[in-house]
C-alpha positions, 0 to 999 in steps of 0.5 A, spaced: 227 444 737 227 439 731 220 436 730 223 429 731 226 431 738 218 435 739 215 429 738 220 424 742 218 430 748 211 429 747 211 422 748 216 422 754 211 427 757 205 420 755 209 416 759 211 419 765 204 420 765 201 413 764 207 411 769 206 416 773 213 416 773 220 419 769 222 414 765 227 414 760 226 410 752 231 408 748 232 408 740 231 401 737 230 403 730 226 405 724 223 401 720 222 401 712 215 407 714 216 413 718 215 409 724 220 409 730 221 404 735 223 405 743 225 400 748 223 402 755 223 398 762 219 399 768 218 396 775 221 390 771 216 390 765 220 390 758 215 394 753 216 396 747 213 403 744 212 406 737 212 414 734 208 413 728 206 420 725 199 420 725 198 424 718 203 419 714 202 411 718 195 411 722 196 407 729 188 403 729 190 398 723 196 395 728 192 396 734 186 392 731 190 387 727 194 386 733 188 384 737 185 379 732 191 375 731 192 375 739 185 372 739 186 367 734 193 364 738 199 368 734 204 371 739 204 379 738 205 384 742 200 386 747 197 393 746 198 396 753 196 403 753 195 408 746 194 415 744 191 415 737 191 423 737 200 423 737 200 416 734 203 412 740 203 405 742 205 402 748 206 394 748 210 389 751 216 386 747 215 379 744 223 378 744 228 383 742 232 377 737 230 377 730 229 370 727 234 372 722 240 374 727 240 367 729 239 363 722 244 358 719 243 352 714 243 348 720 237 351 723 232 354 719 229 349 716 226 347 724 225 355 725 222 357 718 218 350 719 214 353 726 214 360 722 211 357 717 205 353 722 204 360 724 201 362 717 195 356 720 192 360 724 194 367 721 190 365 714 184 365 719 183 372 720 181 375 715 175 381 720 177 385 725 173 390 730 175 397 728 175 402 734 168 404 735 167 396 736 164 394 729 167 388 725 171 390 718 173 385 713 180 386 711 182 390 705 182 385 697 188 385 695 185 385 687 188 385 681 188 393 682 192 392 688 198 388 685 198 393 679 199 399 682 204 395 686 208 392 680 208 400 677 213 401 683 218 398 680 217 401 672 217 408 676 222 409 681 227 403 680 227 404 673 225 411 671 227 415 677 233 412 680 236 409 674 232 414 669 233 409 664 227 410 658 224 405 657 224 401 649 217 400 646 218 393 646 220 393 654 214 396 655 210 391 651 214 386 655 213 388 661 205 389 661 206 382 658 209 379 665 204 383 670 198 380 667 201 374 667 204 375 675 196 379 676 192 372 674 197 369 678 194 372 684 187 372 680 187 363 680 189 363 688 184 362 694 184 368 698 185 368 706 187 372 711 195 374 709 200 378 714 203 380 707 210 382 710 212 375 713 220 375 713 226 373 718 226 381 720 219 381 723 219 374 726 222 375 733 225 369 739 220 369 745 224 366 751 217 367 756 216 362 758 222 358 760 225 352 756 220 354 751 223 358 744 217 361 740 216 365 734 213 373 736 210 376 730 210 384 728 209 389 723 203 386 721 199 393 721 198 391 712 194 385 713 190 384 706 185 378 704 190 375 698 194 369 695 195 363 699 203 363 697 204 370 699 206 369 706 210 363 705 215 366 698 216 372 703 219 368 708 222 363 704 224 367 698 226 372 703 229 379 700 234 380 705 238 373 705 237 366 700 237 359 702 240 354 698 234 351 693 233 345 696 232 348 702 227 352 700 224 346 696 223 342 701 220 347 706 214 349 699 212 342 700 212 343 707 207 349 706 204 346 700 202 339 705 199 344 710 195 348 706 192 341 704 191 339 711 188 345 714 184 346 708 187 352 704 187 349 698 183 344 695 186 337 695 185 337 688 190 343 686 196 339 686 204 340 688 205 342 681 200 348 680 202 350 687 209 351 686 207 355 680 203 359 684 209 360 689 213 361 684 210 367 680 207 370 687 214 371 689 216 374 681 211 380 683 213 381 690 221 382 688 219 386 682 215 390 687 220 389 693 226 392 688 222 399 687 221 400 693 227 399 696 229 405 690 223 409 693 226 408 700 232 411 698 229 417 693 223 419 697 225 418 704 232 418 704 234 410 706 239 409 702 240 402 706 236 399 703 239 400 696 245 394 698 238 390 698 236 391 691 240 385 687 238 379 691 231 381 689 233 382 681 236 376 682 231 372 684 227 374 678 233 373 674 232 366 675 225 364 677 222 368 670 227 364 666 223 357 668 217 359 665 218 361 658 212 366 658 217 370 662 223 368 659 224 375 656 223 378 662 228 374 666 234 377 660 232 383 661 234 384 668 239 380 668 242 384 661 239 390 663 237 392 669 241 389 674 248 391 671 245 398 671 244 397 679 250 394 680 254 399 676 250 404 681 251 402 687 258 402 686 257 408 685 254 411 691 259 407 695 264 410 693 261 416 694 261 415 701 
């Protein structure tokens, strides 16, 4: 027996004796970890359970996480029952429609709008009760952090999968660009941040009758960080581009909210703001492109790599307003991106 299959046959035996019944679970997906998802329904109830291997994706920071955001009002799923031991959690099933599923031109500014309200009561939670009941703040995502996240790109879209040796000079060029992308998140106000918020992990509630809402999941990386992050991976989100002005009308949305609510000063204005979510979202498809590759050679997910131009894209034009990081702008787009062009291409034809 496979180890996948074993730990399937121990979960089933989990549920038929939480049940106390033989239920039977349906795949639904991975995710970009190590996790599973299954569907279930029982007595009419619609639950959702997750396979997270213990040793590679820990179960306490979602089961904890999703315990604060319920308190402070966001719509998650409800943790019904887990086993800390395997690395399973059983909840209830918050929609099984991705946002992203349904967005048009014609609709997203309503939708990204309400998501983007979300981000109010999110940006306030900012501690936790860990499992022995005592309160944990969550982790800095300090300088330290986003360098070790900007590293991911050099080394594995790069270096490992398009094994391109970098000059002296690009090198200089590239240290140049994260310190600039680093004191970026350095000059922002810090609170709660989801740090995955994007159209493929928000979800349709239709619970209660007549009323659509926003269900919120993969929120187990929560971090104390930059007040743009959640905003840019939403509306610079790295699986689909929205026409600018769209997106434009939207930052101000978010930017008034922030004001109104008091996650920034009033006396920041829009055009520092726009700064801030400009470079934020530079350092997030810079490391979102190295992760995508690290998907494909590390845990064989290769799906991801069809992902990989849209962000380079982004940073092809975003850098190239800021003259600072116009070299950094040129570089991609004359160098890396024909690379990954050339070798996706590759890889489909292999197929």
């Amino acid at each position: 027996m496979s180890q996948t299959d074993l730990r399937l046959s121990l979960l089933s035996s989990w549920l038929n004796q939480y049940f106390g019944q033989e239920v039977n679970v349906s795949l639904i997906c991975g995710d970009a970890s190590f996790r599973r998802y299954f569907k279930l329904t029982v007595n009419n109830s619609h639950y959702i359970v997750a396979d997270s291997p213990i040793t590679l994706v820990p179960i306490a920071p979602f089961i904890a996480i999703a315990k604060a955001y319920r308190q402070a009002g966001v719509l998650v799923p409800e943790i019904v029952h887990y086993c800390l031991a395997q690395g399973f959690v059983l909840q209830t099933n918050v929609g099984d429609e991705q946002l992203l599923s349904i967005l048009q031109n014609d609709n997203v500014t309503a939708y990204y709008q309400q998501a983007l309200d979300l981000l109010v009561p999110i940006t306030g939670v900012t501690q936790y009760h860990d499992a022995d009941g005592n309160i944990q703040s969550l982790p800095y995502y300090d300088s330290v952090f986003v360098e070790k996240e900007l590293t991911i790109f050099t080394e594995w879209l790069i270096g490992a999968h398009l094994q391109y040796d970098l000059s002296q000079v690009e090198r200089v060029m590239l240290k140049d660009s994260f310190q600039l992308l680093i004191a970026n998140v350095e000059a922002q106000p810090k609170m709660g941040m989801h740090r995955d918020f994007h159209s493929r992990n928000l979800l349709i509630n239709h619970d209660i009758p007549g009323l659509e809402r926003l269900g919120v999941i993969d929120f187990q990386d929560a971090v104390m960080g930059p007040v743009t992050y959640d905003a840019v991976s939403l509306l610079r989100d790295c699986y689909v581009r929205w026409p600018e002005e769209i997106v434009n009308s939207l930052m101000r949305y978010h930017y008034d909210l922030a004001i109104k609510h008091g996650l920034v000063e009033p006396n920041v204005d829009y055009f520092v703001y726009q700064q801030w979510f400009d470079l934020m979202g530079l350092q997030r498809h810079i490391k979102a492109a190295g992760i995508f590759a690290r998907l494909k050679l590390r845990d064989g997910k290769a799906g991801y790599m069809a992902d990989i131009p849209l962000t380079l894209q982004y940073i092809v034009d975003i850098a190239g307003r800021y003259p600072a990081l116009k070299s950094l702008s040129d570089w991609v787009e004359q160098v890396v991106l024909p690379k990954v062009l050339a070798k996706n291409s590759t890889l489909e034809g292999g197929l």
